[in-house]
C-alpha positions as CSV (number, residue, x, y, z in Angstrom):
1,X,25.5,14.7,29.1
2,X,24.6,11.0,27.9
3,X,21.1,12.2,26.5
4,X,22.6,14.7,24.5
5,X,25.3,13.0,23.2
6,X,22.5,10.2,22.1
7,X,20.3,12.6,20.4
8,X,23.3,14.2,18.8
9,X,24.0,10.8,17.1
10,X,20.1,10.5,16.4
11,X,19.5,13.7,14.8
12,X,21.9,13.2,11.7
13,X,20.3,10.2,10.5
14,X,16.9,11.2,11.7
15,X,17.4,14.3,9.5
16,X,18.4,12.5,6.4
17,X,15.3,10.5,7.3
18,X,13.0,13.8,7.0
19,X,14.4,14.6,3.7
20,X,14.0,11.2,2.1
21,X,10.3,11.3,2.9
22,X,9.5,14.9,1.7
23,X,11.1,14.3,-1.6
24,X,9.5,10.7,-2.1
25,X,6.4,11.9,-0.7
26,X,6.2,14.2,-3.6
27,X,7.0,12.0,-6.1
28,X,4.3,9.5,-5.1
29,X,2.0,12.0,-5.2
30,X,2.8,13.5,-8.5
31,X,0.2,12.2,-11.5
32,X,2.1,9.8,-14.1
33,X,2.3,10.8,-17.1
34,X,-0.4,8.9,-19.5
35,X,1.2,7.1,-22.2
36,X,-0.8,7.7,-25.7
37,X,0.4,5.5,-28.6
38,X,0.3,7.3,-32.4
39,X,-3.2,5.8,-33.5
40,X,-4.6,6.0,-30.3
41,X,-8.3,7.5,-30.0
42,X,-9.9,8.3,-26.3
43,X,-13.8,7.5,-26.5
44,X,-15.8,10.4,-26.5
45,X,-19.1,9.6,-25.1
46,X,-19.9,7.0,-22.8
47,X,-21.6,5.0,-24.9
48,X,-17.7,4.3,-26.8
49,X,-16.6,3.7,-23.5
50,X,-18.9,1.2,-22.8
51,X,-18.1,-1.0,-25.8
């Protein structure tokens, strides 16, 4: 009766735990976006990047 009564108050928070990681896990693995700037030119070849 104890051990149930101590995974009943476990499994709440441990739940709420569970969900917190799946979301965040997503959103760390989602690419950031790449800020480009009006003027902004990516080099082409890698000789442009190299400079």
């Amino acid at each position: 009766m104890e051990a149930r009564v101590a995974w009943g108050a476990l499994a709440g928070p441990l739940r709420v735990l569970c969900v917190l990681c799946c979301l965040l896990g997503r959103a760390i693995a989602a690419p950031s976006p790449i800020i480009k700037f009006p003027g902004d030119v990516a080099p082409k070849t890698d000789k442009e990047l190299a400079v």
